[in-house]
Each structure stands twice: as C-alpha cells, then as structure tokens.
N, C-alpha and C positions, 0 to 999 in steps of 0.2 A: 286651314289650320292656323290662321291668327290668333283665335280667341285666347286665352290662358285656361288651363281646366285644372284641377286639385280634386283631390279625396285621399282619402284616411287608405295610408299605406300598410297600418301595422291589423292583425288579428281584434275584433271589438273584445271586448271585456277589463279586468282587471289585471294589469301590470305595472312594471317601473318605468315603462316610456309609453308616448304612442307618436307617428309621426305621419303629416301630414305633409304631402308631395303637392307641391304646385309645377307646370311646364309651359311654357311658352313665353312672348315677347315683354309680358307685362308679370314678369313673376319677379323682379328684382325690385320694381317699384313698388310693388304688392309687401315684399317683404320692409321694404322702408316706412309705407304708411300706419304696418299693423305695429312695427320698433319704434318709431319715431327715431332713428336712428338714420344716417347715412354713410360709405364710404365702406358698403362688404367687401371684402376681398375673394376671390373665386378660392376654392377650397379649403376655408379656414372657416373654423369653429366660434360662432360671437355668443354670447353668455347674451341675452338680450329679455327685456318685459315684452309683453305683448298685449293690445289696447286692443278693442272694438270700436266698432263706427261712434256709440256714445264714448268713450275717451276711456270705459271702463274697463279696470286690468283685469286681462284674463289668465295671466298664467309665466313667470319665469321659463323661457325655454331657449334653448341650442338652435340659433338659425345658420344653414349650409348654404350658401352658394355654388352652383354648379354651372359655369359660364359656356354656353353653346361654343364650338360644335363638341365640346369635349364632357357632354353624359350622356346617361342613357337613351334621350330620346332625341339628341343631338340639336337641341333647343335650352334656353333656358331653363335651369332648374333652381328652386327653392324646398331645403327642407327644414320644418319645424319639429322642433325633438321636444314634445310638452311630455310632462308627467303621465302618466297614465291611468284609463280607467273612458269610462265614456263621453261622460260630461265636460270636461278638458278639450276633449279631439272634436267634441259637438261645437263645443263655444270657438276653437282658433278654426274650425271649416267654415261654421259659416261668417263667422269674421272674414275673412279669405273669399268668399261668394257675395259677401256685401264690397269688398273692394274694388272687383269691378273682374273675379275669376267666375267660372261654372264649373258644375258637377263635370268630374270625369265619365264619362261611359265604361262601364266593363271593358277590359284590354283594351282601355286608348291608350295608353302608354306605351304598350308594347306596340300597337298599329305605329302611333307616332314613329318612332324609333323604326320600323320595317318601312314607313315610306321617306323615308329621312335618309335612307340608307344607312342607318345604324348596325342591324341586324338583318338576318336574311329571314325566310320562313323555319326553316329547320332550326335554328337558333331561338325563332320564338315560340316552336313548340317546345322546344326543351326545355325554357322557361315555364309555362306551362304545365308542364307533366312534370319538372324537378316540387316544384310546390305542393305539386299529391303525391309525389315518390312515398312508396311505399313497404320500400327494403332498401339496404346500403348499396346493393346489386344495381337497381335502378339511379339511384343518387348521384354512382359513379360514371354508366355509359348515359347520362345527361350533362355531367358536367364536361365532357369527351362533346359532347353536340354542341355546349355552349362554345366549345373552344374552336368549333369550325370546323370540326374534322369532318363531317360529312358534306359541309358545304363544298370543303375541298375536293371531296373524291367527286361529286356531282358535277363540280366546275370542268376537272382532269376529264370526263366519261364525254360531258356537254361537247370539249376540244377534241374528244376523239372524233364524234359527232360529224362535227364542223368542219373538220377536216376533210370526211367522207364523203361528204354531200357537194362541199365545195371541187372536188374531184371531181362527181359526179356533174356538177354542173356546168365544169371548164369543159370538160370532153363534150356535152351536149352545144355549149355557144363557142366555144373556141377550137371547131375539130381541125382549122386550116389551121392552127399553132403549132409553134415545135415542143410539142407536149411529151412525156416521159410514154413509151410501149405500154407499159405494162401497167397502165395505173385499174385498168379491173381488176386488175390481180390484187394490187395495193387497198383497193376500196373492200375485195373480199377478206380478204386479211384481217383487217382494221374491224368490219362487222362482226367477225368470227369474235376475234379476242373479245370484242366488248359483249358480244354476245356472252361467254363463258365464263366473264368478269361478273354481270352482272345476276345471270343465275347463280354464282357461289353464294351471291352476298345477298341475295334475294331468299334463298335455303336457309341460311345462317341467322337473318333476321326472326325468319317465319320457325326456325326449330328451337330459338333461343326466345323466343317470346315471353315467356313464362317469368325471366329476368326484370323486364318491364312491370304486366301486368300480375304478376305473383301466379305460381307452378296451382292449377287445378288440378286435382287428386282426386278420384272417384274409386266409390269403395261397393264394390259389388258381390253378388252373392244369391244362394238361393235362399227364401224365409228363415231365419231363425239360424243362422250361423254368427250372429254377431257383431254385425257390420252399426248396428245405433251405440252398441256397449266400446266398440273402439273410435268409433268416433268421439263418443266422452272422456274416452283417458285420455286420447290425445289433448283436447279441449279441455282438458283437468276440471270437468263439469260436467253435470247432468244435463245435457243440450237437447236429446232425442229421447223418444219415450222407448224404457225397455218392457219388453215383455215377450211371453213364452207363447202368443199367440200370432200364429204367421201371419203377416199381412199389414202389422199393424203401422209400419210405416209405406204411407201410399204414396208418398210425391217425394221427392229430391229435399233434404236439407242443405244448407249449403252455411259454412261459417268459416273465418278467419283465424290460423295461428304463423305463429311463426318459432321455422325451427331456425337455429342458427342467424344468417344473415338474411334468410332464404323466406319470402311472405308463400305462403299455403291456405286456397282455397280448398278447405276439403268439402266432399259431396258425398252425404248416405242417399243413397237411393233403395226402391223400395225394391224387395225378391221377386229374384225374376224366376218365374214359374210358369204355367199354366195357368194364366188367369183366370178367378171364380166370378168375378161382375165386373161392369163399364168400369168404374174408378179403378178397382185394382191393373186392368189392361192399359190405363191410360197411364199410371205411374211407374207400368215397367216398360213403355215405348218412351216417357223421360225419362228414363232409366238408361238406354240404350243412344238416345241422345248426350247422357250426359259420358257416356265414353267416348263418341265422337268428337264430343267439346274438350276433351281434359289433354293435361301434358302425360301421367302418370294415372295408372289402375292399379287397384289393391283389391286381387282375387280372392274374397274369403271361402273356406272350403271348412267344416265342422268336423274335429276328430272324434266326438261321441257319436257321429252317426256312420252309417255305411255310405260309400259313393254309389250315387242315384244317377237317373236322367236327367235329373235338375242343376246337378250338379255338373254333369255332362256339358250340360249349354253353357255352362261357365268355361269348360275347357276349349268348345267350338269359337265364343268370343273370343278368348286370349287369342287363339288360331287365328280367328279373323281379320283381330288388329293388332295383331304384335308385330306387324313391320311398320308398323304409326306409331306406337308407342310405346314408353318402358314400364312395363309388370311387372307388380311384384307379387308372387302366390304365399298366401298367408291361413297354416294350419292352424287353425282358432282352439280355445274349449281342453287343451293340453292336459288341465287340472281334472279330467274326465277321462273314465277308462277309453281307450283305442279302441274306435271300428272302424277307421277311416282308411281306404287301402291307400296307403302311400306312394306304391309303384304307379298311381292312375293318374299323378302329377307331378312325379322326379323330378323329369326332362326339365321342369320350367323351376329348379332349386326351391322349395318352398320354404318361407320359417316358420315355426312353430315355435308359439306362445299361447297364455290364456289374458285376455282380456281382463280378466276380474283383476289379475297380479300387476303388469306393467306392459308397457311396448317398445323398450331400449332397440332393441334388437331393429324393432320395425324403423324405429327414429332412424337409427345410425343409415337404414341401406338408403330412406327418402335423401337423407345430407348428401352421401355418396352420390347418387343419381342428379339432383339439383347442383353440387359440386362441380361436375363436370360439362356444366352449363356455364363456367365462369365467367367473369370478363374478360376480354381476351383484345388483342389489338385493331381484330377485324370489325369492320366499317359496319352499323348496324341502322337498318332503319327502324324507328320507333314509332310508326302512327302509320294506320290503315292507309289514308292517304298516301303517307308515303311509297308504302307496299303497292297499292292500287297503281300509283306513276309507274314505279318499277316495271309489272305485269305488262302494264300498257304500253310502256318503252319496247319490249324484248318481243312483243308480238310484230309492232311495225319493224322491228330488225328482221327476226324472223320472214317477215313480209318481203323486206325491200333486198332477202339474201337470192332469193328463188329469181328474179328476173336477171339477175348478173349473169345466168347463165348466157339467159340469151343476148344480153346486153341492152336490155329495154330500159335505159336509163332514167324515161322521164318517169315511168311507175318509181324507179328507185327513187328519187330523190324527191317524189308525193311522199315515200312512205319513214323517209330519211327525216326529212321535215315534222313529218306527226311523233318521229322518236324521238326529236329533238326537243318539240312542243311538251311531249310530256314526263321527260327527266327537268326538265327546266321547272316545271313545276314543281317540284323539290325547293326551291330555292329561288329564284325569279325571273319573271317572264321572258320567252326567249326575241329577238328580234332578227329581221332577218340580214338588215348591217351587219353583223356578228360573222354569218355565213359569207359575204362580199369582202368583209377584209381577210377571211381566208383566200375567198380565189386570188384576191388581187397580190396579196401577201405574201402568198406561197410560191404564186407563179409570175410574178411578175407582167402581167398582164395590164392594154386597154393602156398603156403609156403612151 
C-alpha cells in the first residue's frame, strides 16, 4: 500500500462540483505539482488553479489536505473540489495519474482504511449499504453501525468468549493451581447468557430485516379477485395487465413504492387454483414461493363471488403461515353486489374496499404493521454475512454447552475457539494472544 491511488469521488454527470480523492504517501506532493503552489495546511480550504503535465489550466478548484493518521483511510489524503460535470473530473484525474497516482480499484478506500485500522468490517459495510439505503429506516440503523455500536457489542460478546475458554484452558494446564471450585459452573453461566444474548438479537435482526432491505408484500388470491388492479393504485399506475380472463397473470410481478418512510416490494402473483397447463402450474408454485419470501401478505378474497375451494386454499395458506408472517385479508369488488360469505374469514379481521375507488384503508394498516418494525436501540445485524457468523457462533456454543456436563474440557474449548473464530468475523480476525492474556490476566498465573 505505497502507491498513491485517486478516482472520481463524486456521482458522473452534470452538477456544481465533482471531486476527485487522492490517498497515500505521495498525495501532498501530487497536490503541489498539479497547484504549483506550496505550504497546505491540513484541513484548510486553498482556492487554487490547477495545470496538467503540459502546464495547461485545467480548472480553478478547492484543494483539501487531510494529514495521516487523521482521515478516512488513515494515510494521506488530497481533495480537489473542481466544477462539475465530466470533462473537468476527466481532465484533474488524469492529471493526478500522469503525476505519478493510479487508478483506485473499487472499495480501496474503504479496504485502505479497514487495514490501517481505521474502521473495522461492520463499519465498512455500513458504508456500503448507507450509499444504496433505500428508506430513512435504513439510513438511520447504518449510521448507528458507522458509529460502532455493533462493533462494540461484538467486541463485549468476543470478551465474554475469552473469558470462557480462557477458564476452560487454566483448568485443563493449570489443574495443580489454587483455582476458584466452581469455575464449570462460571463457564456454564457465561455460555448460557451469551447463548440467549445472542439468539435475541439474532431474531431481531432476522424479523426486522425488511428495515434494511425494504418490507416485500405479496398479494395473493384466486384468478380474478383483483390482485393486478391493486397493485396499480397502489403504484398509481397501470403496471399489470387487467382483465376478466383468469390466468392472465402467470408469473410474479414485482415493483417498488414507498409508503411513508417505509420502501415496499410489492409482488402480484399469478391465481392460485387448480392449474390448466405447464406455465400456469409453474406461476402458482412462484406464487407460493413468493409467500415464503415476503415480510407481509395481502389475502384477496372477491365479494361478487361466493366463497369456493379456491378460495378455501387461500384460507389454508393464511393457516399455514401466519405464525411467519403478518396478514392482511382484503374483501375486494365492494362496489358489486355481496355474495361473499363473510363469516368464512372474520376470524382473520378483513377490510373491505373496491379497488376501482382507493386503498386508504389498506395503506394505513401496511404503515401500522411496518411501524412497529421501528428502529429501536437494539443491536441489529445488517448483512447475510453477518447473520451467517451469528448462526455459526450459537451452534459451536450450543456444542461446547453439552460436554460441561461431563467436564470434557478439551472438546469445550475446540468448540469455544470455533465460536470465537466466527463472531470475530464480524469485525476482525481473532488471535489466539487475546485468549492468553485472559488466562494470564485473570488468574494470575506462569509468574
């Protein structure tokens, strides 16, 4: 990591800046030769021209000095604040590449900085995922990540960890020592808590996802209840094709609103019936997928018709997955006489509207439901990855609780070890010094 690397920091196209980041050992000099100027000062604003390699001016711009160890990637930094638009940020890059800089690679910056000890991984995915946020929801538990709060609970859970294993391993090489009675008791303790610690927040991440990636909503039904015509008011658009012939939507649409603060995948999927050919079977088994996939379902049910056996499978779904997920049952067609027996779906509160008129009603209960999704102060993980350490932490706990019984310590502290290996992955790699200066630490030991 000598080289000095720059690229175009800002969005390409047309605006009133764009600015171009330089990092490493030669970015102060870089900034001298493109100014002909000398004597930056670290975080002060210079009003400066800037020249190319022929002498010719490219461009009045704002150059920053950002003096290591004190920016983002805890190296030298240079930024030029040119005008903006393409041609500008074209001409001061490669200006800056004829100096004696190269191209950045995608996320070297942030690599930089994560092996500089700037930032940990959790911090540089949330950089990451803050840049595609895509509700204020997510905006907000990203900036809560840039702040460390998760590196901190990971570091807190690592120390519980550390503690346990390091226990585990005085009792196996230190068993002549005047060691404390009771310390399996103390090791089981410690596993437990962290065990029921980290399934809360493991639940929490996984039931609150939707915060993140935006609440998928799938809207199901048997042919011809309505499910493409609400999808378009919602979408305040002609998105799906309507018509009075069943079938006519065979695969999943899938498209983007947002109520409130709140991003919403909504999903038509096609009527789920008795299938008459290949294609129509294969859109209502995506159909059936796309309930397993969603945060929310919206059962439609048609009050110009009688309640059928089609509509039946609709009632056995809710039944099937309503302790996964929150329903909402929705009596469609309202503006049409009643044949719909309403006692055959009470239980599950239904609303009743017509599509053709508005969907207030429907809006307000989605807000309420995503609502209570809020952000809240508990500790959230936001990437698969994350989630996947988690899983794979709580199984070697899980693992290493069952030998305590018998007191088979060295199993415990294989499996101790692998739970350590992979919460640390969270955040950065574990060593096994970390583990030694607890025994030594703790116990006083090996003086």
């Amino acid at each position: 990591m000598n080289d000095t690397i720059a690229a175009v920091a800002t969005a390409h196209g047309i605006g009133s800046i764009s600015i171009i980041r330089l990092s490493g050992n030669n970015s102060l000099e870089i900034a001298k030769i493109l100014s002909k100027k000398q004597g930056f000062k670290a975080r002060n604003a210079r009003l400066t021209t800037l020249f190319n390699k022929d002498d010719e001016l490219i461009d009045e711009a704002i150059v920053i000095y950002f003096q290591n160890p004190h920016s983002f990637t805890a190296e030298d930094i240079v930024e030029f604040q040119c005008h903006g638009g393409k041609i500008v940020a074209e001409q001061v890059l490669n200006a800056v590449l004829d100096a004696g800089a190269r191209l950045a690679q995608p996320g070297e910056f942030s690599k930089r900085a994560f092996l500089n000890g700037r930032i940990d991984l959790t911090e540089a995915e949330a950089i990451s995922q803050l840049i595609e946020a895509k509700s204020e929801d997510a905006a907000k538990i990203l900036a809560k990540q840039m702040k460390g709060e998760l590196k901190t609970y990971v570091e807190t859970v690592r120390d519980d960890l550390l503690h346990a294993l390091a226990y585990s391993e005085v009792t196996i090489d230190y068993a002549e020592e005047d060691l404390p009675q009771d310390l399996i008791n103390q090791i089981l303790e410690r596993l437990e808590n962290l065990y029921l610690g980290l399934c809360d927040t493991l639940q929490a991440s996984q039931s609150r996802a939707g915060l993140m990636q935006g609440f998928k909503v799938a809207i199901i039904g048997k042919p011809n209840v309505g499910k493409s015509s609400l999808l378009n008011v919602l979408l305040n658009y002609k998105r799906a094709i309507v018509s009075e012939i069943a079938g006519t939507t065979r695969d999943t649409i899938e498209e983007e609103v947002k109520i409130g603060t709140h991003l919403i995948r909504m999903v038509d999927t096609a009527g789920i019936r008795a299938a008459t050919d290949e294609i129509e079977r294969i859109g209502i088994e995506r159909s059936i997928e796309a309930i397993e996939q969603s945060d929310i379902v919206i059962a439609l049910f048609d009050n110009s018709r009688i309640f059928d056996d089609e509509d039946r499978k609709i009632v056995e779904l809710i039944e099937q997955y309503k302790g996964e997920k929150s329903f909402i049952s929705l009596i469609n067609k309202t503006d049409l006489e009643t044949k719909f027996e309403l006692s055959a779906i009470e239980m599950y509160r239904p609303i009743s509207l017509s599509c053709k008129e508005n969907a207030r009603e429907l809006i307000k209960v989605l807000h309420e439901i995503m609502d209570t999704q809020n952000v809240s102060d508990e500790i959230m993980l936001i990437s698969t990855r994350q989630i996947n350490a988690v899983k794979n932490a709580l199984v070697e706990i899980k693992e290493a609780k069952q030998p305590l019984q018998d007191q088979d310590l060295e199993i415990i502290s294989f499996h101790m070890n692998r739970a350590i290996t992979e919460i640390s992955s969270i955040t950065r790699p574990y060593e096994h010094s970390q583990m030694l200066d607890k025994m030594f630490g703790d116990f006083c030991l090996g003086k």
